[in-house]
ZAMARGU-4260 file (C-alpha; in steps of 0.2 Angstrom, whole numbers, plus 5000, padded with zeros to 4 digits):
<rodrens>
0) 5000/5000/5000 | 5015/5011/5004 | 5022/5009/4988 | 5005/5013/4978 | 5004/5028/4989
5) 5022/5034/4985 | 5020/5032/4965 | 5002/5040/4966 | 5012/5057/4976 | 5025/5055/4960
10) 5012/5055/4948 | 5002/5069/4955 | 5021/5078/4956 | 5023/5078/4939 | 5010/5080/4924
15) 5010/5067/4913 | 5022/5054/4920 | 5020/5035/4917 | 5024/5022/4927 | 5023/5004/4922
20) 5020/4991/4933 | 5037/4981/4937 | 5040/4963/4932 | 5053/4952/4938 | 5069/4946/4929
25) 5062/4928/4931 | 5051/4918/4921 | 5037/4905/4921 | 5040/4892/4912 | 5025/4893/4899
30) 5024/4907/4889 | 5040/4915/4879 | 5039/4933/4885 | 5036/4943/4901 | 5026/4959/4897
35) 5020/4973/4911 | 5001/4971/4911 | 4995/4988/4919 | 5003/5006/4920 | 4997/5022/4928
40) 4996/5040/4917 | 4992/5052/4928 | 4987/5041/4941 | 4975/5032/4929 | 4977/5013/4928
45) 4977/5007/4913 | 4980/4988/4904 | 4993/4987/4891 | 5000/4972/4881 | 5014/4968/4869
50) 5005/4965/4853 | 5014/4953/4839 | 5013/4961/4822 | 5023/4950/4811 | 5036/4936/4812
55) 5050/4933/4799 | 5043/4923/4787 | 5025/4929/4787 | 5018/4933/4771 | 5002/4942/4772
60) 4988/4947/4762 | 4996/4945/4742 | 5013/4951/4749 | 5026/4946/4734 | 5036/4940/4747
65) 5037/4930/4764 | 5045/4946/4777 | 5064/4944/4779 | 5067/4938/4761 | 5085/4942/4756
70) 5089/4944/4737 | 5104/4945/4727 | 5107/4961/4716 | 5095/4953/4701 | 5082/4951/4715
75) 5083/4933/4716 | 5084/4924/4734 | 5098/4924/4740 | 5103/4914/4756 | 5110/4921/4772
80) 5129/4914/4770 | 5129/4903/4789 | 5118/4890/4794 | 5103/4886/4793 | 5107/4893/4775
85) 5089/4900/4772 | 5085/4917/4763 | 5076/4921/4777 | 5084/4933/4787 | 5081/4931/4808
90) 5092/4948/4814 | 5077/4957/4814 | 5083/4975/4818 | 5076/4990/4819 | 5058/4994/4817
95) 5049/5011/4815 | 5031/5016/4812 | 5027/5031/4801 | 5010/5039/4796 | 5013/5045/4777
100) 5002/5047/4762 | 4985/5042/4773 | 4992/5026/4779 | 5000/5018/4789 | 5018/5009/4787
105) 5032/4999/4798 | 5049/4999/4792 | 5061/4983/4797 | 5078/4982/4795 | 5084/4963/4793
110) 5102/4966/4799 | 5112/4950/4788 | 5125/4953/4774 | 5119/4955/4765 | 5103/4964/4774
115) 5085/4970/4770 | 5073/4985/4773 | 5055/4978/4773 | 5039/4992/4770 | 5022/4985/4778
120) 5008/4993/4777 | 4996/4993/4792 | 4979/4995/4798 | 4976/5003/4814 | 4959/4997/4824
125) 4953/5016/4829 | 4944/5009/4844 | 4957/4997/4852 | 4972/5002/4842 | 4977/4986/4837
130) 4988/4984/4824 | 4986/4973/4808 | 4999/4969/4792 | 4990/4970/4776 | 5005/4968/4764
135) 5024/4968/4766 | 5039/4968/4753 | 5056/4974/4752 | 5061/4990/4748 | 5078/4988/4748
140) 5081/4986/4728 | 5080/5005/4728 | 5097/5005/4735 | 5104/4993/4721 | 5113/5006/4710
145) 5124/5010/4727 | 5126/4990/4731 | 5111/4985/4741 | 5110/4988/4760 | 5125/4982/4772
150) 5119/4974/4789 | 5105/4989/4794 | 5105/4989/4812 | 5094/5002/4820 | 5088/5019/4813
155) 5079/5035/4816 | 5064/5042/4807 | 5067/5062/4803 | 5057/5077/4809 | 5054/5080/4789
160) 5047/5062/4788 | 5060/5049/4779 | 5068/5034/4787 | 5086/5035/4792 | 5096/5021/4789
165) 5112/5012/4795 | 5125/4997/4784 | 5135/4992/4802 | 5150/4985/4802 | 5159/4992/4786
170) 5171/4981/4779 | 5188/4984/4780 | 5196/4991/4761 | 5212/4987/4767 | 5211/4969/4765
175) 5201/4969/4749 | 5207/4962/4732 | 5199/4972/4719 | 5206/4961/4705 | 5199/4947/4712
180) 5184/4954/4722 | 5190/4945/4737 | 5195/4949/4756 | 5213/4941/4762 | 5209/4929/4773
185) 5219/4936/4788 | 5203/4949/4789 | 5193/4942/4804 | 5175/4945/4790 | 5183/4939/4775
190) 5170/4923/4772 | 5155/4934/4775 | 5159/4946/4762 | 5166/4934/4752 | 5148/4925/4754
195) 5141/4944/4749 | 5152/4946/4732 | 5142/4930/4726 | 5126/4940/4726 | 5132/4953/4711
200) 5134/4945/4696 | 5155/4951/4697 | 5160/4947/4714 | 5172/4965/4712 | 5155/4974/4713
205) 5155/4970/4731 | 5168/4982/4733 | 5169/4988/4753 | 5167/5007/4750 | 5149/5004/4743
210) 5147/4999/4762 | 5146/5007/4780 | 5133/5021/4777 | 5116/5029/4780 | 5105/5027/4767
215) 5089/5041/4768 | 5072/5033/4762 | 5057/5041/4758 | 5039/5035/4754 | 5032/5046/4740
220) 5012/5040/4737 | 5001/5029/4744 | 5007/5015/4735 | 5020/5013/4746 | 5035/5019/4732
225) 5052/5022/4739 | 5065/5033/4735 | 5083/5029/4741 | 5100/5036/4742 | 5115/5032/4753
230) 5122/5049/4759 | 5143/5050/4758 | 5144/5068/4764 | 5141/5059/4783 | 5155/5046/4782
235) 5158/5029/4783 | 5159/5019/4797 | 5153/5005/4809 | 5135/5014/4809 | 5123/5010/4821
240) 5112/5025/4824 | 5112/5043/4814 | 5100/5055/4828 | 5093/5070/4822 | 5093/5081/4833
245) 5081/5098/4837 | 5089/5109/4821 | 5086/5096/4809 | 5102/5098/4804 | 5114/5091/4818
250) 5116/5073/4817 | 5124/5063/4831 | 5131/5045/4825 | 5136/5029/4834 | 5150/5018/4828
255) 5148/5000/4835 | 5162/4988/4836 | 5179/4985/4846 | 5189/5002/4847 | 5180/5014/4837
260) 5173/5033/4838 | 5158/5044/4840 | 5155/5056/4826 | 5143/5073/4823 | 5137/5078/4807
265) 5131/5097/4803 | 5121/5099/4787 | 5123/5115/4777 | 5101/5115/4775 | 5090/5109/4789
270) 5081/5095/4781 | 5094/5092/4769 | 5108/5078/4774 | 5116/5079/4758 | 5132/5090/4764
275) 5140/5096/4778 | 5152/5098/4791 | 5159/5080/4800 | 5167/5080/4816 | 5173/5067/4827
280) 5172/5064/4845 | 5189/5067/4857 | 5182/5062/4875 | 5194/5066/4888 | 5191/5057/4906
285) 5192/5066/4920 | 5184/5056/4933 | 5186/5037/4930 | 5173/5032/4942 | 5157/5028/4944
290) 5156/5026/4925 | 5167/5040/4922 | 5162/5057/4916 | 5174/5070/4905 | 5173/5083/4892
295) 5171/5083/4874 | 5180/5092/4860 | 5178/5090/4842 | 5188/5087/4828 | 5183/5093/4811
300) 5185/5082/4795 | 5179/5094/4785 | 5165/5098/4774 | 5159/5087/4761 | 5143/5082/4751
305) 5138/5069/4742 | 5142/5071/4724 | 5159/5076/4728 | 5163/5057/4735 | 5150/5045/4726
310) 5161/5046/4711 | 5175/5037/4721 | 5164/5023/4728 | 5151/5020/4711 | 5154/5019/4691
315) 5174/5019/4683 | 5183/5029/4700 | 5181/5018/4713 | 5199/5022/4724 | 5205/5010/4733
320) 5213/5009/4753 | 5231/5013/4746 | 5228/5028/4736 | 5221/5038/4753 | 5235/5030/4767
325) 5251/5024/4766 | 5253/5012/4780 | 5266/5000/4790 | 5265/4990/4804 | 5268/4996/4821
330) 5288/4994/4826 | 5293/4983/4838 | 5299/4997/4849 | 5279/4999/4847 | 5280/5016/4841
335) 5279/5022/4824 | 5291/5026/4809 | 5294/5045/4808 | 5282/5054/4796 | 5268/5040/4802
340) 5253/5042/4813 | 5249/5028/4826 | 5228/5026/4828 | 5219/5014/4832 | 5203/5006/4826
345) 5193/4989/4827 | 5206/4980/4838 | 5221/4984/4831 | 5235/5000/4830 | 5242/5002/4813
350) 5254/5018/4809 | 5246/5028/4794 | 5247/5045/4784 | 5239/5051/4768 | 5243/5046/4753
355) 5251/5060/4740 | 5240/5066/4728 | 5237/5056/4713 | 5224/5057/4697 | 5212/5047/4705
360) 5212/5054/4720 | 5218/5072/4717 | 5213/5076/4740 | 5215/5063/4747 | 5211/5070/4766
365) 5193/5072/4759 | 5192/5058/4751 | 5200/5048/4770 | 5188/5060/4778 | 5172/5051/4771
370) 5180/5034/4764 | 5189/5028/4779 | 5181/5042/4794 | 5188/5032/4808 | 5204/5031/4801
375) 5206/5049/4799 | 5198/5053/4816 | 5210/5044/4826 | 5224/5053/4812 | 5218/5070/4816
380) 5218/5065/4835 | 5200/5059/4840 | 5194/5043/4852 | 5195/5029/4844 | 5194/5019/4860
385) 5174/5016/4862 | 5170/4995/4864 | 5154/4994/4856 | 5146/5010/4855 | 5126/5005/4852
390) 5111/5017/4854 | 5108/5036/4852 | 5094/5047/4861 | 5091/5065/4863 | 5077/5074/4876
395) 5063/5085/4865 | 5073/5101/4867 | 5090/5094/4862 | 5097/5100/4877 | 5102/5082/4882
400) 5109/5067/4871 | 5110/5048/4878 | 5123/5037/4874 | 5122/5018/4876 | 5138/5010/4877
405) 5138/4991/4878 | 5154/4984/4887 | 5166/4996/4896 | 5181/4987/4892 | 5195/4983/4882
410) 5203/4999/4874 | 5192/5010/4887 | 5202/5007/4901 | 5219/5012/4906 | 5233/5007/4894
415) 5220/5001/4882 | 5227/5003/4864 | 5241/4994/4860 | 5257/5004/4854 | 5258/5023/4855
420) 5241/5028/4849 | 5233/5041/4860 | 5222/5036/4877 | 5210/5046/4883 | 5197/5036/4889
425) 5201/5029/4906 | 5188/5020/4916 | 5185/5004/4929 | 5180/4988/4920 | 5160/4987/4919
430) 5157/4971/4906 | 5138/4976/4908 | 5140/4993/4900 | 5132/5011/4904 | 5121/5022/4895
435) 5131/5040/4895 | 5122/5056/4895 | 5129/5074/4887 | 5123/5093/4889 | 5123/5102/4873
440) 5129/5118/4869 | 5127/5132/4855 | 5143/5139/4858 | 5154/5126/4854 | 5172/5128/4846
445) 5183/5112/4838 | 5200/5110/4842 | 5208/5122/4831 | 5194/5137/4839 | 5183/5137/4825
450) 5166/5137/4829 | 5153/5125/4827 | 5139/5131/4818 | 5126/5122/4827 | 5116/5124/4844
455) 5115/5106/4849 | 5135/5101/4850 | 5137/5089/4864 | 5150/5096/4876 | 5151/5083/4889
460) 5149/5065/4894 | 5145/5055/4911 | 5139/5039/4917 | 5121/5041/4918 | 5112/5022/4920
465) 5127/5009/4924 | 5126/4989/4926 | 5131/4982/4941 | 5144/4967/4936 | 5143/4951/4950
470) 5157/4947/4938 | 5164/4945/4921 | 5148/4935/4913 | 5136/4941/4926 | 5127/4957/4927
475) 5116/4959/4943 | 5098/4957/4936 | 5091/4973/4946 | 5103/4984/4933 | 5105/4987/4916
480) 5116/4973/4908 | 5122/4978/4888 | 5113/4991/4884 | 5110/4991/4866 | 5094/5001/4858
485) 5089/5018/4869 | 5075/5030/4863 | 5068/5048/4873 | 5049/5046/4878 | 5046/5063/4873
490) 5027/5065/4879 | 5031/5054/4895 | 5049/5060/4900 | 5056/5042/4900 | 5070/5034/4892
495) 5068/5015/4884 | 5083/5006/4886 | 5083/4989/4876 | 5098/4977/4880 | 5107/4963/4869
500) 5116/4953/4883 | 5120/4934/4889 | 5126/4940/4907 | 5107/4944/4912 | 5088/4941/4904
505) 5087/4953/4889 | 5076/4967/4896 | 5068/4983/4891 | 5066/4994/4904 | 5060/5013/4907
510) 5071/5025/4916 | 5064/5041/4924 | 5078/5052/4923 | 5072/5064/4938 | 5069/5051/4951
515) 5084/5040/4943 | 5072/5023/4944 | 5075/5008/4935 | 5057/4997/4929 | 5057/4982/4921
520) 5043/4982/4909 | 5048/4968/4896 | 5059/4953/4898 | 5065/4946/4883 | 5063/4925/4877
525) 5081/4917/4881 | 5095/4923/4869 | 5084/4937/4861 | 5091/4953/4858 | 5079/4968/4860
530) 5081/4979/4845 | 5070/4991/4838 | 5063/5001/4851 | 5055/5019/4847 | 5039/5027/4851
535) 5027/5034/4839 | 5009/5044/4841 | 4997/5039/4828 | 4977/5038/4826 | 4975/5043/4844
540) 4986/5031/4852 | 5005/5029/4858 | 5018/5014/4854 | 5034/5007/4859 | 5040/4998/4844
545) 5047/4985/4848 | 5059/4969/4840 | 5064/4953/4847 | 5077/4944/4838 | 5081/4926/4836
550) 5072/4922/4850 | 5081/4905/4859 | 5088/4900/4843 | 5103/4895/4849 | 5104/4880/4862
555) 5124/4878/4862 | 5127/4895/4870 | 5117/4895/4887 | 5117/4910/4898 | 5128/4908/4911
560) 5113/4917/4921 | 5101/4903/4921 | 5109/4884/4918 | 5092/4878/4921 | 5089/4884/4902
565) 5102/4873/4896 | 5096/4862/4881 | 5078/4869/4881 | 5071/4879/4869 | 5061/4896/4870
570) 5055/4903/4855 | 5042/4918/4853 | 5029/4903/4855 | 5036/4885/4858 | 5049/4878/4847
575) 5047/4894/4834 | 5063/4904/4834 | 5059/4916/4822 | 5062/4934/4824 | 5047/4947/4831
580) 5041/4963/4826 | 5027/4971/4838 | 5021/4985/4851 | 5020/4988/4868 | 5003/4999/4873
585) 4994/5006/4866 | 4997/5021/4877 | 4987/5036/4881 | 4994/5053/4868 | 5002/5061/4880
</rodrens>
């Protein structure tokens, strides 16, 4: 009774506030999710649900295709290149819900290499809200002229009403034979993008500088067309997430992977993400504890648009690694020769510098500023230290970003890069990771003093939501543990945090950033990642969009949370392990 009283005086406290009922990170045995049942809004109870929309491999009403079909570049299926070796695709990703032309629509990202973008259109239920799929296809081939789409992970929809993409996990140019249209075998993805060149009709047209950026798309009638384009002015990485923020012409992205950066985009025209300004992260610690906390500067790569660097990825140009670096292996003495630059990126320290001019490349620091951005961050000085840097948020009024990073380890602790490249990021070990927030600024300068045109330039970083580590492979379960997908409640004040873990149940949970709560409001089948989380208002009701993917697929890895689990199967429903799109709610407008 205490408790009911103490949430009611909350609510009452502040207008507007939501508070879901807790659920506890164990399971029943039946039944292959956990969902919140009841929330209050303003002290009004209310029942809510997790309501399935579609399952990879659905194929409704006369959709050409069953949902998650990969093809190749002539459209024909293509398999995913592991086992079970089907063209399905089960790394559902991101999923977002937009209201365009008088309907409906949920866009799906199908995170394999090579990947998909599913369009569905939807029926919405004006009384109950509920959700229905009336025809699904991919969308996807719009993209062919620029290679496909890479891995999507997650996205963001735009204040001006596209759908930003993501291609994550870039391929590395350094190891690619374009002769041959092959990766060296020494590169630790050469078999997956080997497996990708077989889906062009010459294996060299799966060259790894078509690959690692964010595609724009755009719905343009009620017949669900799409219009595509991969935009190069805002560089090429690992992209997980691209956030627009307030302006609608300042972009925060996310690099996800082992030693990489965090970079900020600055369009020239709000709206308009075809050129601009990129700069990348340098986060400098000064307190390691606690998660750690520290201020950030801004290197400037320059400024760029599109159809300056798509003639060096597409048609007769296409450079390759070693016409924008020269580069040599770190020396024994583990510094570098004289002349070259130590940096580290994905794992490894390498000594680079640019290339000279040459008739293919007549700048190469442009060329390296969007080609190989990570590369030429850590050249110009930037963090290339983050471990698996995940999920982007941003309040309403841009005055706050959210960070996710997944594992704090590795290159973010003391000493972390091998060799002599820089480290600045200096924390304690937390294998359970820590969502990160920032203050923004409008009078923000880079490193040289130039200003920063732009009034949401993030200016600081601290430890915001941490997990609590029992040890290496254990995250206490009444904490974050991996935090992977984040995205700002706007109308509610709350922040989703999704996570993709094996130390803990994969949970969803809603932190209130003013009383610095935790709630459990989903829990995840076994071995699920939660992807896809965002919330959208439409037809009088509010969702959380969200994806489970692979649900207990995967019997051989059993989290070392729960051995009761070992050799049983959870799917979305018994024995089916195919990945879920759906919502949680529906939930009052606020």
């Amino acid at each position: 009774m205490f408790a009911l009283l103490t949430v009611t005086a909350a609510l009452a406290a502040a207008p507007h506030r939501l508070v879901f009922e807790p659920i506890p990170h164990t399971r029943p045995w039946r039944g292959p999710y956990v969902v919140s049942q009841r929330a209050w809004v303003d002290g009004r109870a209310i029942d809510i649900r997790f309501q399935e929309i579609l399952r990879v491999g659905d194929q409704p009403g006369d959709s050409p295709v069953r949902f998650g079909q990969l093809h190749d570049q002539a459209g024909a299926p293509f398999e995913v290149g592991r086992p079970p070796f089907s063209d399905l695709c089960n790394q559902l990703d991101y999923t977002a819900i937009q209201e365009a032309h008088g309907k409906l629509w949920l866009w799906s990202h199908f995170e394999c290499v090579r990947g998909a973008i599913f369009l569905t259109e939807l029926e919405q239920d004006a009384e109950t809200g509920a959700l229905t799929a009336v025809r699904t296809r991919p969308v996807d081939d719009t993209l062919t002229d620029q290679g496909g789409v890479f891995a999507p992970c997650a996205g963001d929809l735009t204040p001006w009403g596209t759908f930003l993409s993501s291609e994550e996990y870039e391929p590395d140019a350094r190891y690619w034979d374009p002769s041959e249209g092959k990766m060296d075998e020494s590169y630790w993805f050469s078999r997956a993008i080997d497996h990708l060149s077989t889906a062009f009709a010459d294996p060299r047209d799966a060259n790894p500088y078509r690959f690692g950026w964010s595609p724009e798309l755009r719905i343009t009638d009620a017949k669900g067309t799409v219009e595509a384009g991969k935009h190069y002015a805002m560089g090429r990485f690992s992209h997980e997430v691209s956030r627009v923020l307030p302006d609608q012409r300042t972009v925060l992205q996310s690099d996800d992977g082992w030693g990489v950066g965090l970079f900020l985009f600055v369009a020239d025209t709000a709206g308009d993400l075809s050129a601009g300004h990129l700069y990348a992260a340098q986060w400098t610690v000064t307190d390691p504890l606690a998660g750690g906390s520290g201020r950030l500067d801004w290197v400037n790569l320059g400024h760029a648009t599109d159809d300056e660097i798509e003639p060096l990825v597409e048609g007769g140009t296409r450079v390759r690694f070693d016409q924008l670096f020269d580069r040599v292996d770190v020396l024994e003495s583990g510094r570098c020769p004289l002349t070259f630059t130590p940096v580290h990126t994905f794992g490894i320290t390498e000594c680079l510098r640019l290339a000279a001019p040459s008739a293919r490349v007549p700048d190469p620091a442009k060329a390296a500023s969007r080609l190989e951005s990570r590369r030429y961050a850590g050249l110009l000085g930037a963090t290339t230290e983050w471990r698996k840097g995940e999920g982007l948020a941003s309040s309403p009024s841009g005055d706050t970003v959210y960070f996710a990073v997944s594992d704090v380890s590795g290159t973010m602790l003391a000493n972390g890069p091998e060799g002599a490249a820089p480290d600045t990021i200096r924390l304690e070990k937390n294998r359970c990771g820590a969502v990160y927030a920032g203050g923004t600024t409008s009078r923000a300068v880079d490193t040289t003093g130039a200003p920063i045109d732009s009034a949401f330039v993030p200016w600081e970083l601290h430890a915001a939501v941490r997990g609590l580590p029992r040890t290496d492979r254990i995250c206490d379960p009444v904490g974050i543990s991996n935090p992977d997908n984040v995205t700002f409640l706007g109308g509610y004040d709350l922040l989703a945090i999704a996570e993709d873990t094996r130390r803990a149940p994969d949970s969803l949970w809603m932190w209130d950033r003013h009383l610095d709560t935790l709630t459990r409001v989903l829990l995840a089948p076994p071995e699920a990642e939660l992807a896809g989380i965002g919330m959208v208002e439409v037809g009088g009701h509010a969702y959380v969009t969200v994806s489970l993917q692979s649900p207990g697929s995967d019997t051989d890895d059993v989290a070392p949370y729960d051995s009761a689990l070992e050799g049983r199967l959870y799917g979305a429903v018994p024995d089916d392990h195919r990945s879920v799109v759906g919502v949680l709610g529906p939930l009052p407008v606020p």
